[in-house]
MISETI-264115 format. One line per 10 residues: number of its first residue (from 1); for each residue x negated, y negated, z negated of N, C-alpha, C. Coordinates in pm, 1 decimal, decimal comma. Last residue first. Layout:
% residues N
NUM = X/Y/Z/X/Y/Z/X/Y/Z ~ ...
//
This chain:
% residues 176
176 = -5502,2/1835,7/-5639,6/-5651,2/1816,6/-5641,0/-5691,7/1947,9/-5506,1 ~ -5259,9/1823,0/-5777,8/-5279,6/1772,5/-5567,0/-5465,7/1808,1/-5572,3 ~ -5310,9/1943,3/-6008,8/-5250,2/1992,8/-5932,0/-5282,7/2008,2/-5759,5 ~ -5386,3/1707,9/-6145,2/-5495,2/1831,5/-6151,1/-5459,0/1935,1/-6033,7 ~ -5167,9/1579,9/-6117,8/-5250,4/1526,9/-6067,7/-5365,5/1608,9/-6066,0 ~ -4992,4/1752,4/-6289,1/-4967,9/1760,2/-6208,3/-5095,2/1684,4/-6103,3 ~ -5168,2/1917,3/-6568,7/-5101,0/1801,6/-6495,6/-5122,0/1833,3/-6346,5 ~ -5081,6/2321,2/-6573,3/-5209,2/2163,6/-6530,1/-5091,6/2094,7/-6542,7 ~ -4833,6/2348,4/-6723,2/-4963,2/2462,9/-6723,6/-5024,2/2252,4/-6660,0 ~ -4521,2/2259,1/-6711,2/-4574,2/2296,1/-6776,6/-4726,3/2318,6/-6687,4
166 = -4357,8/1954,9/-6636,0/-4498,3/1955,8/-6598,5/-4583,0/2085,7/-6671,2 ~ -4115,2/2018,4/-6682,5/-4169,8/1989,0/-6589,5/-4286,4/2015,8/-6527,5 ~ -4047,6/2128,0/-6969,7/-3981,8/2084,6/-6861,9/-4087,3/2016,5/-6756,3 ~ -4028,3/2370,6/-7241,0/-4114,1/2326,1/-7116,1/-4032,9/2269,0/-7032,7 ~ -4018,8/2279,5/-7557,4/-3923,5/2309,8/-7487,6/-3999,2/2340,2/-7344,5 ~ -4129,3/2286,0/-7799,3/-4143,9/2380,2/-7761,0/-4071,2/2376,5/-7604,9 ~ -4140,2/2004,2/-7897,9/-4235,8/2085,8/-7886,2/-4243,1/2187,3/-7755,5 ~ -3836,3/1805,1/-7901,6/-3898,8/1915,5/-7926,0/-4016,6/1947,7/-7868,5 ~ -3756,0/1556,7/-7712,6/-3842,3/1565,2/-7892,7/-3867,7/1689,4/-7944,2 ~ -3667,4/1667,1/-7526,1/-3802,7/1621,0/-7523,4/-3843,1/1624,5/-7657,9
156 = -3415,8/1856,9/-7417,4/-3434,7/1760,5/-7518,9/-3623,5/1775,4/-7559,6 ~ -3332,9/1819,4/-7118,7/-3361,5/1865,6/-7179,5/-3357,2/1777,0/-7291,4 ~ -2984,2/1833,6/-6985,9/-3071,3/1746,5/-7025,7/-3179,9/1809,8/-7133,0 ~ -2779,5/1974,7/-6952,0/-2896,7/2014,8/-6857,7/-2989,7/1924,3/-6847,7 ~ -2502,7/1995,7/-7073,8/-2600,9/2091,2/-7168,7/-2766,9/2068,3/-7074,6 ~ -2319,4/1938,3/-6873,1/-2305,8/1859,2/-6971,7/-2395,6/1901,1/-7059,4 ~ -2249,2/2096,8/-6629,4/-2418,4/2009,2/-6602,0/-2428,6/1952,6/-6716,9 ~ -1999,3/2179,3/-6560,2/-2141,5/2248,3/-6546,1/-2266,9/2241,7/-6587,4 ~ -1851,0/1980,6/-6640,6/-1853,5/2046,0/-6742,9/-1981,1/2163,3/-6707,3 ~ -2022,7/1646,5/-6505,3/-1924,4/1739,4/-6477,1/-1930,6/1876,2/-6640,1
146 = -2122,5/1364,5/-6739,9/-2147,8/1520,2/-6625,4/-2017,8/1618,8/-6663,0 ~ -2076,4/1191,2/-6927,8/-2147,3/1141,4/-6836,7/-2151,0/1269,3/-6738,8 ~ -2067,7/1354,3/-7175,6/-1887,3/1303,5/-7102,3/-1975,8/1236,9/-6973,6 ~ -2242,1/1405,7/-7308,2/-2209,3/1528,3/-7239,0/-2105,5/1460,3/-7119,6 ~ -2470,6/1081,4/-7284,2/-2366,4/1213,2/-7317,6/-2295,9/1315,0/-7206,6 ~ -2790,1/1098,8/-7182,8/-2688,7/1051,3/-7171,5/-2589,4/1144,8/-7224,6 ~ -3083,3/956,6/-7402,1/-3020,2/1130,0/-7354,1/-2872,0/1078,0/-7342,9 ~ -3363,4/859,9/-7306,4/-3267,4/821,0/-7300,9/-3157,0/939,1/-7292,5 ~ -3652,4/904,8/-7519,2/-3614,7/964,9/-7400,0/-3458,7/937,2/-7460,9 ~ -3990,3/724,5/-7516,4/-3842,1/755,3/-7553,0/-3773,1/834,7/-7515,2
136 = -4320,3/745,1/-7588,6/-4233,0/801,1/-7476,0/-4095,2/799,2/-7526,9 ~ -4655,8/636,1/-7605,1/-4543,2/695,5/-7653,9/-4378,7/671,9/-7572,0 ~ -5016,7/622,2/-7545,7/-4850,7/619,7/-7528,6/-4758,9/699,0/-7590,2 ~ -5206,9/446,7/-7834,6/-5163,2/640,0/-7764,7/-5025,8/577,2/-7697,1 ~ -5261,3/146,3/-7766,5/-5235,2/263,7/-7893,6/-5223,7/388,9/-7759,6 ~ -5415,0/23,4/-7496,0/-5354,2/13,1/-7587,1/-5338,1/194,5/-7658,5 ~ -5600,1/-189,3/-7298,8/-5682,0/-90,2/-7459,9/-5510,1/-113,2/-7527,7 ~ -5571,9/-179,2/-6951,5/-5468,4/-196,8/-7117,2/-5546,6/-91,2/-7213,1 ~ -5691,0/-110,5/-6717,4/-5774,8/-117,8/-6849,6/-5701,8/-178,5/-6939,7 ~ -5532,0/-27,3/-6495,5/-5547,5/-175,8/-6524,2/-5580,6/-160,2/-6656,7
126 = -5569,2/228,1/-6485,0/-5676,3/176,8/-6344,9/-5666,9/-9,1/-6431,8 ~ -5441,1/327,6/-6718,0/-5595,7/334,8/-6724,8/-5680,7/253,2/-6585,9 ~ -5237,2/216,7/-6678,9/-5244,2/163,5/-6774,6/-5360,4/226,6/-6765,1 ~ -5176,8/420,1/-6467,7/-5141,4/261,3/-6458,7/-5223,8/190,8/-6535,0 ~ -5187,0/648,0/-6515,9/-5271,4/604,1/-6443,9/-5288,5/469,7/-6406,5 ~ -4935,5/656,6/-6704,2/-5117,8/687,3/-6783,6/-5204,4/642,1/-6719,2 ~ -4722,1/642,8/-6521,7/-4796,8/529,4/-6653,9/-4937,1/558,3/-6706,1 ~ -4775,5/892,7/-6434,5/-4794,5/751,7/-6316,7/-4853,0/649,2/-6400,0 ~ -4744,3/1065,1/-6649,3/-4846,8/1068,4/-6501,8/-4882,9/922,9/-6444,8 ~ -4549,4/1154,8/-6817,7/-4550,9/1034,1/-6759,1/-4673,6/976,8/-6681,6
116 = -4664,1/1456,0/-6833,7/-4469,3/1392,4/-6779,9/-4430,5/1254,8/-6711,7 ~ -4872,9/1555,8/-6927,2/-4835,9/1449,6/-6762,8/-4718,4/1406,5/-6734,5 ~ -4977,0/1689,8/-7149,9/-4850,4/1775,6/-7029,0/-4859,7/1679,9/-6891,1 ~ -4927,4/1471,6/-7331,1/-5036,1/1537,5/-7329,3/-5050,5/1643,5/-7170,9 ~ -4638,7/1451,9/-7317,9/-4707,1/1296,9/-7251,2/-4818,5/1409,4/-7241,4 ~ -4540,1/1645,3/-7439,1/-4487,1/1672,7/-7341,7/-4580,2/1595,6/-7222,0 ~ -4687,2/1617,6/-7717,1/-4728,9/1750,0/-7638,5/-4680,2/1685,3/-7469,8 ~ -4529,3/1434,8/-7831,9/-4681,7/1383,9/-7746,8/-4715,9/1467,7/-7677,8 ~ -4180,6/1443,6/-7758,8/-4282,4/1515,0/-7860,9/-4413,8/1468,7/-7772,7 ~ -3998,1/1147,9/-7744,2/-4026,4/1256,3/-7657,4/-4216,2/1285,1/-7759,3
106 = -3749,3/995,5/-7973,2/-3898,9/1031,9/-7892,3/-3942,4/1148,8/-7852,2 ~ -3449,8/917,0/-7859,5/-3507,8/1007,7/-7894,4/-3659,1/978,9/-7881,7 ~ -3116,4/783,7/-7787,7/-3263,8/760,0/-7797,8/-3358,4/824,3/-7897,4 ~ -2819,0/828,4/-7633,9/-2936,6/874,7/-7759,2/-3047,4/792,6/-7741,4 ~ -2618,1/593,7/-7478,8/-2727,4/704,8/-7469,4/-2767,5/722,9/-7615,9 ~ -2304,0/476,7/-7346,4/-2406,5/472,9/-7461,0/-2509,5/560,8/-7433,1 ~ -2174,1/252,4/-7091,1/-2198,6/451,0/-7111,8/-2317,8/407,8/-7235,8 ~ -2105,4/9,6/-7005,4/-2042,1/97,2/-7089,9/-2080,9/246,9/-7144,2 ~ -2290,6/-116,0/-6842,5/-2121,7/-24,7/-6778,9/-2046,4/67,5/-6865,5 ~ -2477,7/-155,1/-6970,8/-2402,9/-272,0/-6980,4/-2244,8/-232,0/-6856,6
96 = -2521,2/81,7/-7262,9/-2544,1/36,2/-7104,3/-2480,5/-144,6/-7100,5 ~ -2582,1/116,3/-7578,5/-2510,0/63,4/-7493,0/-2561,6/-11,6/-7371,4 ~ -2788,8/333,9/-7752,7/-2807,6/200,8/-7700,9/-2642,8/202,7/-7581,9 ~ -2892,4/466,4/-8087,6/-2830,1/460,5/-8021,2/-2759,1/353,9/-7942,3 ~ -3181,3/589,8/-8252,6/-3094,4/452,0/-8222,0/-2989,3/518,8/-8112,6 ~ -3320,1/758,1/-8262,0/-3226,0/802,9/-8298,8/-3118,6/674,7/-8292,0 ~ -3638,1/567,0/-8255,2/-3613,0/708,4/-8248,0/-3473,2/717,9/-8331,1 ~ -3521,4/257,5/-8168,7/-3619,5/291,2/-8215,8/-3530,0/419,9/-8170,7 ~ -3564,0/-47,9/-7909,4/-3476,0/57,8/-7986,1/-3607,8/169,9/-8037,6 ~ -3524,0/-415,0/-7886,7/-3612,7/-321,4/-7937,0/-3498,0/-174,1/-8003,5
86 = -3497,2/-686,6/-7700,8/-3473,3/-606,6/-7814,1/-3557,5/-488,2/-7772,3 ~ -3656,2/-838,8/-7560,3/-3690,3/-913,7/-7719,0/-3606,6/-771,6/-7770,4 ~ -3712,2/-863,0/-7299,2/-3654,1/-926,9/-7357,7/-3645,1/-948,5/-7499,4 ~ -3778,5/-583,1/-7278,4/-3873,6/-719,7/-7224,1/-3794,9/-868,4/-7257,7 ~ -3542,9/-480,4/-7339,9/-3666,8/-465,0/-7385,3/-3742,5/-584,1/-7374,2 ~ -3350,0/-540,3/-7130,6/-3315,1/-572,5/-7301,7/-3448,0/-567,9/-7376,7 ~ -3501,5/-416,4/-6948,4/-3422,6/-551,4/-6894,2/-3431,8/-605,6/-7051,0 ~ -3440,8/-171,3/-6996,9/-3570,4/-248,2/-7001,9/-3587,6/-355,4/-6997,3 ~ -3127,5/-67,7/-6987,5/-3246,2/-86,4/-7119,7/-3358,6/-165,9/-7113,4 ~ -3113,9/-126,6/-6699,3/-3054,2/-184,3/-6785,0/-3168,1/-173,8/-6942,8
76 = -3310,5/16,5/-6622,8/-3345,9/-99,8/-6571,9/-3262,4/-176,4/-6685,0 ~ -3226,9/291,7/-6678,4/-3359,3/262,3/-6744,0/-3391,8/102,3/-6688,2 ~ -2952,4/334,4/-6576,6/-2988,9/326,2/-6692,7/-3122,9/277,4/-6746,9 ~ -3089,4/342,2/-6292,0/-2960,9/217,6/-6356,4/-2977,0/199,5/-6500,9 ~ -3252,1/530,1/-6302,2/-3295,8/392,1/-6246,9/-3206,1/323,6/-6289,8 ~ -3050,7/763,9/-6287,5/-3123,3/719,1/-6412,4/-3181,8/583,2/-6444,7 ~ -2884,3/713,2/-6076,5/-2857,2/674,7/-6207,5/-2933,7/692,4/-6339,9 ~ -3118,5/776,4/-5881,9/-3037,9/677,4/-5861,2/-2963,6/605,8/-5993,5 ~ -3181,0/1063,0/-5970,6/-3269,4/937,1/-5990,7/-3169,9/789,4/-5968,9 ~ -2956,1/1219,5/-6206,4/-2946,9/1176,0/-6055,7/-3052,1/1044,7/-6025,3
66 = -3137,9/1357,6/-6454,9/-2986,4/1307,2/-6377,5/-3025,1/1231,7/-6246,8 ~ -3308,9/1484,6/-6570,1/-3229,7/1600,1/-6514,4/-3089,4/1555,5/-6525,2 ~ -3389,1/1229,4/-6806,7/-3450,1/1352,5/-6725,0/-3345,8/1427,8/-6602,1 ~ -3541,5/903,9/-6842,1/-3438,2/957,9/-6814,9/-3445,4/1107,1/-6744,5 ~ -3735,1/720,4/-7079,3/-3737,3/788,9/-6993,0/-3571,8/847,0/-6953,8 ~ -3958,8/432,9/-7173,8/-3841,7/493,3/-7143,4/-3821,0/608,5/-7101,7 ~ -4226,0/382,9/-7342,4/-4189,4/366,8/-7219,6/-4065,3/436,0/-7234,1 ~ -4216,5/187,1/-7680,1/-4220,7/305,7/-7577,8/-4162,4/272,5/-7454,9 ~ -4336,5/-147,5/-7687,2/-4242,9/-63,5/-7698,9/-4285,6/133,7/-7601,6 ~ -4519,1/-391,2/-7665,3/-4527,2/-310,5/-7758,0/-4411,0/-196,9/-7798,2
56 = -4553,3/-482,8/-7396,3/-4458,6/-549,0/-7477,1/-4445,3/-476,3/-7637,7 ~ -4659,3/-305,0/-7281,2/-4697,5/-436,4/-7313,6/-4659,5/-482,1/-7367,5 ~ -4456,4/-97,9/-7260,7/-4591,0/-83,6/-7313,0/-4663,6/-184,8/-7371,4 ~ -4309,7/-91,2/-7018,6/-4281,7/-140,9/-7108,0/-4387,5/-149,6/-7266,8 ~ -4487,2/-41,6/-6810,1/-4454,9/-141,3/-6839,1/-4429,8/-195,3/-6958,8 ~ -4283,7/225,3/-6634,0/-4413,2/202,6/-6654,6/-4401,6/22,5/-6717,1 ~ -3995,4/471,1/-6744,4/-4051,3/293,9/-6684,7/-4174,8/306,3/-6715,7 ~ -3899,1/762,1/-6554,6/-3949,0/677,0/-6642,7/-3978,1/558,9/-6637,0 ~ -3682,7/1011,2/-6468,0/-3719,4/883,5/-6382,2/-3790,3/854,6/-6544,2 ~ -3698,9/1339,6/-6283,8/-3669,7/1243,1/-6440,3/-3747,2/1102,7/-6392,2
46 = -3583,0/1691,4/-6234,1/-3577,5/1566,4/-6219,1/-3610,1/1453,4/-6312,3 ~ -3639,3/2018,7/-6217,8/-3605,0/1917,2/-6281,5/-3655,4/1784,1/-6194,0 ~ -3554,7/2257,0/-5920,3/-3666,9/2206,6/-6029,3/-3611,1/2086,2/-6119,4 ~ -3367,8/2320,3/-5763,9/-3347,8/2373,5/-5850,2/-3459,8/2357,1/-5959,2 ~ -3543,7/2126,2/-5519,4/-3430,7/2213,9/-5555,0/-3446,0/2284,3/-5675,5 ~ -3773,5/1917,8/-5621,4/-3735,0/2003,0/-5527,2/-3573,5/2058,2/-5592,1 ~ -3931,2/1739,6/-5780,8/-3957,2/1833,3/-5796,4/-3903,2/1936,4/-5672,1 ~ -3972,6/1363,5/-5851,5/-3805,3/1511,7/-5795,5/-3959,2/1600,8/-5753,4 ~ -3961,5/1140,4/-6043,4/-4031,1/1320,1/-6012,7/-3945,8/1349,5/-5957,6 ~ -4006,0/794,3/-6011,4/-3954,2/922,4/-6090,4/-4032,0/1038,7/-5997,1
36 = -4093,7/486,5/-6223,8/-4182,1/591,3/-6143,1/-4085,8/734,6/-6146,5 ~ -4005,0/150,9/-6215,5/-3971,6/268,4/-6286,4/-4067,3/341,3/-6167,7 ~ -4161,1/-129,4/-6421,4/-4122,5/-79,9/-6306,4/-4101,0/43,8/-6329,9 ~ -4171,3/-476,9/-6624,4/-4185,6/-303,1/-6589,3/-4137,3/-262,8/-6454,5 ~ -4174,4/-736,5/-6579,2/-4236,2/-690,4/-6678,5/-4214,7/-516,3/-6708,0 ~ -4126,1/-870,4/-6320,7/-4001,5/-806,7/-6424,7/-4033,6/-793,8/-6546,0 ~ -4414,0/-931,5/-6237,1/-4257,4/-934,6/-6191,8/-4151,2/-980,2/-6261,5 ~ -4574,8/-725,5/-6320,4/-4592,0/-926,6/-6334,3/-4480,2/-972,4/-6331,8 ~ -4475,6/-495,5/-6278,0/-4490,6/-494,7/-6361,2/-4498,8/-685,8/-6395,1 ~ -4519,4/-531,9/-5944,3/-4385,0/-535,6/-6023,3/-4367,0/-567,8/-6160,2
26 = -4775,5/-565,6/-5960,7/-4731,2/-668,9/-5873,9/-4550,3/-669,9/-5955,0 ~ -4835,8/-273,9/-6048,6/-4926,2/-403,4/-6093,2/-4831,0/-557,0/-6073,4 ~ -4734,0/-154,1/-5870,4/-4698,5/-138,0/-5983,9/-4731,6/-230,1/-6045,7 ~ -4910,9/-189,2/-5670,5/-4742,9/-173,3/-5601,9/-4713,5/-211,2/-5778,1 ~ -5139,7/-109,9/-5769,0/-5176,1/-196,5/-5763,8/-4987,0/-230,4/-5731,5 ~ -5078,0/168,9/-5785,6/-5114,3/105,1/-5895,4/-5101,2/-27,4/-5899,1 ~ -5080,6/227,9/-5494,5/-4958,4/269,3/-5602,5/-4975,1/209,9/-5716,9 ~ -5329,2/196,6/-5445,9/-5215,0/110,6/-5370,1/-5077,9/135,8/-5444,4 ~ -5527,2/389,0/-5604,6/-5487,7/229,9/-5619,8/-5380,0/106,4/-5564,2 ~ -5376,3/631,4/-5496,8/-5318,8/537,2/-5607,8/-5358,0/437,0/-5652,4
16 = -5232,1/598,2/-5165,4/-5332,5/605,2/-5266,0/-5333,5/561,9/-5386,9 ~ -4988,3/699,7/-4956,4/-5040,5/629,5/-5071,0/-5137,9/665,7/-5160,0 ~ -4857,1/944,2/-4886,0/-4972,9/904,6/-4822,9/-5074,2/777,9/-4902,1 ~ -4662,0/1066,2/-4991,9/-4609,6/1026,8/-4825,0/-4783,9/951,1/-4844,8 ~ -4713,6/1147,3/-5260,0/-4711,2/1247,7/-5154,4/-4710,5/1200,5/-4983,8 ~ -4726,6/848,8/-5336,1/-4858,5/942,7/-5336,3/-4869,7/1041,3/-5203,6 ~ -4478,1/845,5/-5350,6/-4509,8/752,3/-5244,0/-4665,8/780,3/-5250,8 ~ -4275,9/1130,6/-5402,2/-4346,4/1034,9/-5390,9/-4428,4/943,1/-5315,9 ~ -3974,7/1263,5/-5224,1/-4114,7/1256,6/-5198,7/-4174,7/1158,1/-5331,2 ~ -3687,2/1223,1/-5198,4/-3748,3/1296,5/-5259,7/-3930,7/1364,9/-5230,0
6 = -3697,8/938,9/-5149,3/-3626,4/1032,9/-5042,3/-3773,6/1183,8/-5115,4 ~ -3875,3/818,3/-5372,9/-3861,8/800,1/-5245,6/-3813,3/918,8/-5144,2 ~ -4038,5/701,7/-5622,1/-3991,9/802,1/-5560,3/-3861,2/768,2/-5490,0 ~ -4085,1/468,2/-5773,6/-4208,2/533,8/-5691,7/-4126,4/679,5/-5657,1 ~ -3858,0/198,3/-5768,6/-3899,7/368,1/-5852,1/-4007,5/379,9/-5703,8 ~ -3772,5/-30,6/-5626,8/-3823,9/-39,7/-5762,0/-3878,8/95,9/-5806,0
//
């Protein structure tokens, strides 16, 4: 289900992105979303997002600087509820279905302007959705979810100022 893959993307291992688009296309019919994440490398950030949910007239999701494996849990569970009829807004606060609650935050436009969510932009421009400006949630798990090292290593997106990932080019300006 995620476009990342033994810390590669499926771009980086050779995929083209109409074949990535089109991979997305097929899921998105599916389920009604699919997730896309970033690993970056060692000591770089991490963050899984849903492509999808969009259609349905909701922000896309996101999860940052946790373990793709459990962010994918968290963002399938929420989306699952999405495409389904519920709906969370900025500062809501959502229950997993293993029990772990999250924040829900909107992630500042600067960060989307940035490429954070890269894959969705290219999604939603190769399959011509005329929709609004994307907009971006961001799922912030609690401190009690991580060891006492790691309980502060979520960024927080609804700020401006913060840089996580994608600062200077998008990243697709990047492979160029």
């Amino acid at each position: 289900r995620q476009m990342c893959i033994r810390d590669r993307c499926l771009m980086c291992q050779g995929w083209s992105a109409a074949e990535v688009n089109a991979l997305f296309h097929i899921r998105i019919c599916s389920t009604g979303w699919t997730t896309a994440g970033v690993y970056e490398g060692p000591n770089r950030p991490t963050w899984v997002y849903t492509v999808g949910l969009a259609l349905v007239d909701h922000p896309e999701l996101l999860v940052a600087s946790v373990a793709p494996e459990r962010a994918t849990e968290v963002l399938d569970d929420l989306a699952r509820r999405v495409v389904a009829g519920e709906r969370y807004d900025d500062a809501d606060a959502a229950t997993c279905s293993d029990g772990l609650t999250v924040a829900l935050r909107d992630v500042h436009p600067i960060h989307i302007e940035r490429g954070i969510v890269g894959a969705a932009q290219r999604y939603y421009h190769w399959a011509c959705v005329q929709a609004p400006a994307l907009r971006v949630r961001q799922a912030v798990l609690p401190p009690s979810a991580f060891c006492r090292c790691h309980a502060d290593t979520q960024p927080r997106l609804h700020l401006a100022h913060v840089l996580f990932g994608v600062e200077g080019p998008r990243r697709a300006e990047r492979r160029r």
